[in-house]
N, C-alpha and C positions, 0 to 999 in steps of 0.2 A: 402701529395702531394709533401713536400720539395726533399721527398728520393726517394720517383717515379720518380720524376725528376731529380735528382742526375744520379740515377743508369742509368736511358735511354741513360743520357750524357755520364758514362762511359763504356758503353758497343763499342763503338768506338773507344776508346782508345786501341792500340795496346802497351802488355805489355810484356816484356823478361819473360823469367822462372827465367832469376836472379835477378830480381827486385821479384818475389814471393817469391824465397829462401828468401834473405833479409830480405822479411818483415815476416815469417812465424819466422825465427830467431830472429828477433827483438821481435816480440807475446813472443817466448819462453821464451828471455834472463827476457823478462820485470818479466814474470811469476816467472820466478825460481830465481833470486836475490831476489825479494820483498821477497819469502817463506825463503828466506834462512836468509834476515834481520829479518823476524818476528820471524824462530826458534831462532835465536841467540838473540833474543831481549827478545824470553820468557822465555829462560835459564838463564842468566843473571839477569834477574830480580826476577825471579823465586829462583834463590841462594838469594836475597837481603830479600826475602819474607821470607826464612824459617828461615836466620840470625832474621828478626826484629822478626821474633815469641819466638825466644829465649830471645832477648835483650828487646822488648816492645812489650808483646802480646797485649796490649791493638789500637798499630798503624795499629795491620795489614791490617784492610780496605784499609787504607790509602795505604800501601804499593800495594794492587791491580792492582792499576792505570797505572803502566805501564805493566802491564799482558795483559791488557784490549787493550792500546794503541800497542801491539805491534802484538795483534792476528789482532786490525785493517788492519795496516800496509799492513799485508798477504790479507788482504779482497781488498784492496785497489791497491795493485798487480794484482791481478785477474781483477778490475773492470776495471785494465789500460789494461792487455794483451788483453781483449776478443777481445772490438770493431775492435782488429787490424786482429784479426784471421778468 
């Protein structure tokens, strides 16, 4: 009901095409940083992982965790761009 409501109210609101550029840019920029911190986060760790496999194959679970935390990151990118788009 809350968004039926919402939407009715903004369907009267008269909006520029550059207030859409804008925000269609901002979807984007939001998307493609997060992807670009999660690749570089999983590279980065991703060297740290196959070092500890060398140095203490017994850590490497351990070492995981920011593999794990940085393909989040990407998910979490996506979840912030959609609702804008």
């Amino acid at each position: 009901f809350f968004f039926a409501l919402l939407f009715s109210a903004m369907k009267n609101v008269e909006c520029t095409p550059v207030a859409a550029f804008f925000g269609a840019m901002g979807a984007a920029s939001a998307l493609i940083f997060a992807n670009l911190g999660a690749a570089y986060g999983t590279a980065k760790s991703g060297v740290g992982v196959a070092q500890l496999g060398i140095m203490a194959p017994l850590k490497i679970m351990r070492g995981i965790v920011p593999v794990v935390m940085a393909g989040i990151l990407g998910i979490y990118g996506l979840i912030v761009a959609e609702p804008i788009a």
